[in-house]
N, C-alpha and C positions, 0 to 999 in steps of 0.2 A: 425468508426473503429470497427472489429469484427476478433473472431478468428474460423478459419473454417479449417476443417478436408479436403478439396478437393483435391483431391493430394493423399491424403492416410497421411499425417499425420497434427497438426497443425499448425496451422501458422496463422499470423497477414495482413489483408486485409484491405483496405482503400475505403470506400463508398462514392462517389463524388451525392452527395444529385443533385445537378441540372442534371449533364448528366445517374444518376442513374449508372454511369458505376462505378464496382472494379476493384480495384488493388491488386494485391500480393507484399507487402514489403518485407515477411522473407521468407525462402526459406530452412529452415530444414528440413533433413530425418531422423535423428537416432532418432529411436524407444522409445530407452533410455531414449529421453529429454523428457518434459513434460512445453508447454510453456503456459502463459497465464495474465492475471489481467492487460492487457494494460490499462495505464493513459495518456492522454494527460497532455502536460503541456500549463500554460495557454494560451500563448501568441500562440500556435497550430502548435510550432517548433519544439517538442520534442515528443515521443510517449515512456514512459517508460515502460517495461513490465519482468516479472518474469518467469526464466528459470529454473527448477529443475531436476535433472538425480534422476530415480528412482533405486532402485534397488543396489546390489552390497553396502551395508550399506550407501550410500551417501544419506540424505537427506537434504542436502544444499541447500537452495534458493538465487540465486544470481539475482539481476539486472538488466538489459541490457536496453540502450538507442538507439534507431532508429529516422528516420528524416522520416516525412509522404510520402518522396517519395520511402527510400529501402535505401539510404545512410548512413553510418557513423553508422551506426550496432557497437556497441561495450557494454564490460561489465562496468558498472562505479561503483557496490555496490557489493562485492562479496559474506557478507555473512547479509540477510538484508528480512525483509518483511514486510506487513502494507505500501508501500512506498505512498505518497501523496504531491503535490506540493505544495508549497506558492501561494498565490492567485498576487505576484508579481514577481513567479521564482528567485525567489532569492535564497530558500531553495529547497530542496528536503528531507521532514521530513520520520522519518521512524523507524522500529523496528532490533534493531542491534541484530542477532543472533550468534555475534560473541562466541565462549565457549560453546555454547546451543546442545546437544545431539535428540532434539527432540521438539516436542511444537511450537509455535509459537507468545510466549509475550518474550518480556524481557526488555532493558531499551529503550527509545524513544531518539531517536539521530537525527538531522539534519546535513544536508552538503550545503554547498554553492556552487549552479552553477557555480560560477565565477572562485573560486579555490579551489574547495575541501576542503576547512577547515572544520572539524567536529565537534560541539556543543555538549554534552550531556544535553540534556531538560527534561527528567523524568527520575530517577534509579531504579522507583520502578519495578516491574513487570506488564507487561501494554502492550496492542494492538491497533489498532487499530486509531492510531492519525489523526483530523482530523481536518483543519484552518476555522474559520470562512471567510465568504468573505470579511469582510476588514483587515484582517489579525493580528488582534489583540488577538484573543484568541484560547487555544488548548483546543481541548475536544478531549477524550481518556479512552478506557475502562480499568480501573483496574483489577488484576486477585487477588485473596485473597485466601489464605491459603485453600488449599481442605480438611478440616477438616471432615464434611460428605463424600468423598469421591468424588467430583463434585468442580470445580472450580467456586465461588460465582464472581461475578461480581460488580464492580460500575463506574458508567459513570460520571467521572470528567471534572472539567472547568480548565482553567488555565490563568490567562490575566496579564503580559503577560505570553508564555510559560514556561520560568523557574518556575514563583513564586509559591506559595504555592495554592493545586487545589481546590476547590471545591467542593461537590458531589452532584451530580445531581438527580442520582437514585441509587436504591440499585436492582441488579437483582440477582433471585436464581439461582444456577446451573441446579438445577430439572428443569428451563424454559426454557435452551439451550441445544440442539442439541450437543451430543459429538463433532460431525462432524463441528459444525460451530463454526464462531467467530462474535465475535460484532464489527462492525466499524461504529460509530458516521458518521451519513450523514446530508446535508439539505438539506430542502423544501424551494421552491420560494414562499412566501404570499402578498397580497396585499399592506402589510403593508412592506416586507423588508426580507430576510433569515433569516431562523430558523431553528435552532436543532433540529432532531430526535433521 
């Protein structure tokens, strides 16, 4: 899955790895929107991905869940980003920017596939949530107080999600990029997945 400008604006495509042939699932034109950060979910049912309308003060990121053929298009997170699934779909964990004027941390909420009940899993101010693959622990980057003027960082553990986290690293703001954010990922090792 990839997202490509052809057409004139972009949109979410589907790569069939044996017949090398694509697909166009979404199918937007206004200018306006700004799509992108497609997730599969695991089971390869779900394609979740993040719509934004720029401009006109809206900088809302909402949502939207697709089916890998172009069906059942619809929005299910309205105001939300970081989104990441459960390694059993069961959740759909994520960064609630419900109130938030700007930025992109705030507290860590999950929802349940099956009926949308919503968890709050961290309150602090935070991005970035990320499952390990046996679905036992949440690692998630912290945002701390911009005291030098730069938002300090620390990459915490959490097993399970609720409890009390961990800290992993401490990163300075001087080493991050205004522009970017940290999202805890893993590596495949000989031995079993691991944290980056």
């Amino acid at each position: 899955m990839y997202l490509s400008d052809t057409g004139g604006h972009g949109n979410l495509w589907v790569l069939d790895l044996a017949s090398r042939q694509s697909r166009q699932i979404t199918f937007e034109k206004d200018p306006g929107l700004i799509m992108g950060v497609p997730v599969w979910s695991p089971d390869g049912l779900r394609i979740a991905y993040a719509r934004q309308f720029s401009g006109q003060g809206n900088s809302t990121v909402a949502y939207w869940s697709v089916r890998p053929d172009g069906s059942e298009n619809s929005q299910f997170l309205p105001k939300a980003s970081w989104l990441t699934w459960s390694p059993d779909r069961r959740w759909v964990y994520y960064v609630d920017m419900t109130g938030h004027t700007g930025g992109s941390a705030g507290r860590i909420l999950k929802m349940s596939t099956a009926d949308s009940t919503t968890v709050e899993v961290r309150r602090e101010v935070a991005n970035g949530p990320a499952i390990s693959a046996d679905g036992s622990t949440l690692y998630y980057a912290k945002l701390l107080e911009p005291v030098n003027g730069l938002w300090d960082y620390e990459i915490r553990a959490a097993h399970p999600d609720s409890a009390p986290s961990r800290l992993l690293a401490a990163i300075s703001g001087h080493r991050v990029p205004a522009w970017q954010g940290l999202h805890p990922s893993f590596r495949r090792t000989a031995s079993g997945w691991r944290s980056r």
